[in-house]
N, C-alpha and C positions, 0 to 999 in steps of 0.2 A: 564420716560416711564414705565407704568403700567399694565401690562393685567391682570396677578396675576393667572390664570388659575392654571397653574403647580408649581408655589410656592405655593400658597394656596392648594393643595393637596398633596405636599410631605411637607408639613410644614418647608419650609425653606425661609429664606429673598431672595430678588429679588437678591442681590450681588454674591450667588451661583449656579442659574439658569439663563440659558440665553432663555427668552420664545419667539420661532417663529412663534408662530401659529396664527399670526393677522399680518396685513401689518402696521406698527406703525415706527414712524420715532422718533429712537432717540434722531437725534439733536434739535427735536422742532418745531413748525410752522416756519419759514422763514422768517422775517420782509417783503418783499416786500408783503407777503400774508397778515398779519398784517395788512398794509395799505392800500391793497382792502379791507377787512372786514370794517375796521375803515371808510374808504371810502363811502362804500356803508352804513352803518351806517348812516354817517353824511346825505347819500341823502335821506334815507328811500326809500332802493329800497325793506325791504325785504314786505311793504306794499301793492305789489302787487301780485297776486295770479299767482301761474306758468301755462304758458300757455299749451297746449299740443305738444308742440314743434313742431307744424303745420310748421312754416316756415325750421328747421332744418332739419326736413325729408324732405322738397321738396328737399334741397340742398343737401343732401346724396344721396338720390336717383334717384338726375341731375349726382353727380358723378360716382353712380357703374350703373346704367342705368340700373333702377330698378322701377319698380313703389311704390310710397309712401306708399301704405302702406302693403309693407312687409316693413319699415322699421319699429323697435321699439328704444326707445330711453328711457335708466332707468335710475337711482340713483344708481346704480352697477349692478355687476352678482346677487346678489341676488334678486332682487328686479323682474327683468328678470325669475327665476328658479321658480319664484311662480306663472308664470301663466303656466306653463308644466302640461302635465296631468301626472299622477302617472304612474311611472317608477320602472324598476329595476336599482340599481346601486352597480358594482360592488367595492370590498376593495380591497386595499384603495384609498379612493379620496377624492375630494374638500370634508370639512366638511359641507359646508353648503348646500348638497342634504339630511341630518339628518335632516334638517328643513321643509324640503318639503314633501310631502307624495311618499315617496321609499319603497323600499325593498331591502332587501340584503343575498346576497347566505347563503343557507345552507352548510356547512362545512361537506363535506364527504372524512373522511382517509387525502389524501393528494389534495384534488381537490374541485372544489366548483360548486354547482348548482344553476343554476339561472333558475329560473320555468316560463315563461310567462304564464300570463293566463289573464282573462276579466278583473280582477282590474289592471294589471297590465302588460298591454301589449306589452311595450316597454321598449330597454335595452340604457343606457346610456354609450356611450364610450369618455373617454375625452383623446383627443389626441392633444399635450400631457398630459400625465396623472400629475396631481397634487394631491400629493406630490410626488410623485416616480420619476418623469421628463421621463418616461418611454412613447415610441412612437409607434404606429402600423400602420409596412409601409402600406401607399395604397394599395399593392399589395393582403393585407391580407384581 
């Protein structure tokens, strides 16, 4: 397991940092995932182009009883965070709003400013917060 991020910046082998900041599984792919890959392999599923996952959002959206399309259905969070329009986002959080067009407070004394304005009108709260695992009740 490799990410290398924070070795390769403090210049030390992987055996003396232990790097969290990617979701990576030590132990390795799992043999039974192995042989869905090898599986679907041997049938050449990956020759077919992915669909828009029209039938999956009917059926999420038979579940939360919701119409189809507000569902969205991605490749992960990220993939999701790039169709947001530009936000602020406060520190610290998920790293991958650095990838999307954000902003983030000015640092004044002990406190921090978050400015809304026309490029960026909206403020991002992730509750729970990631990394900090930090929550803000309802009430607030």
């Amino acid at each position: 397991m490799i990410h290398g991020g924070l070795q390769w910046i403090n210049g030390k082998p992987n055996t003396y940092i232990k790097d969290f900041s990617v979701n990576l599984n030590p132990l390795g792919v799992p043999n039974f995932i192995k042989e869905l890959l090898e599986d679907a392999i041997r049938k050449e599923v990956y020759r077919f182009y992915p669909d828009d996952y029209k039938y999956l959002k009917s059926v999420i959206a038979e579940v939360f009883d919701v119409n189809p399309s507000y569902v969205g259905v991605f490749n992960g969070s990220t993939q999701a965070l790039r169709l947001l329009d530009p936000m602020v986002v406060p520190e610290p959080n998920f790293s991958e709003y650095k990838r999307i067009d954000s902003y983030y407070a000015e640092e004044k004394k002990e406190e921090f400013i978050y400015r809304l304005d026309k490029r960026y009108p909206k403020i991002i709260a992730s509750n729970p917060n990631n990394p900090t695992g930090s929550c803000i009740p309802l009430s607030d």
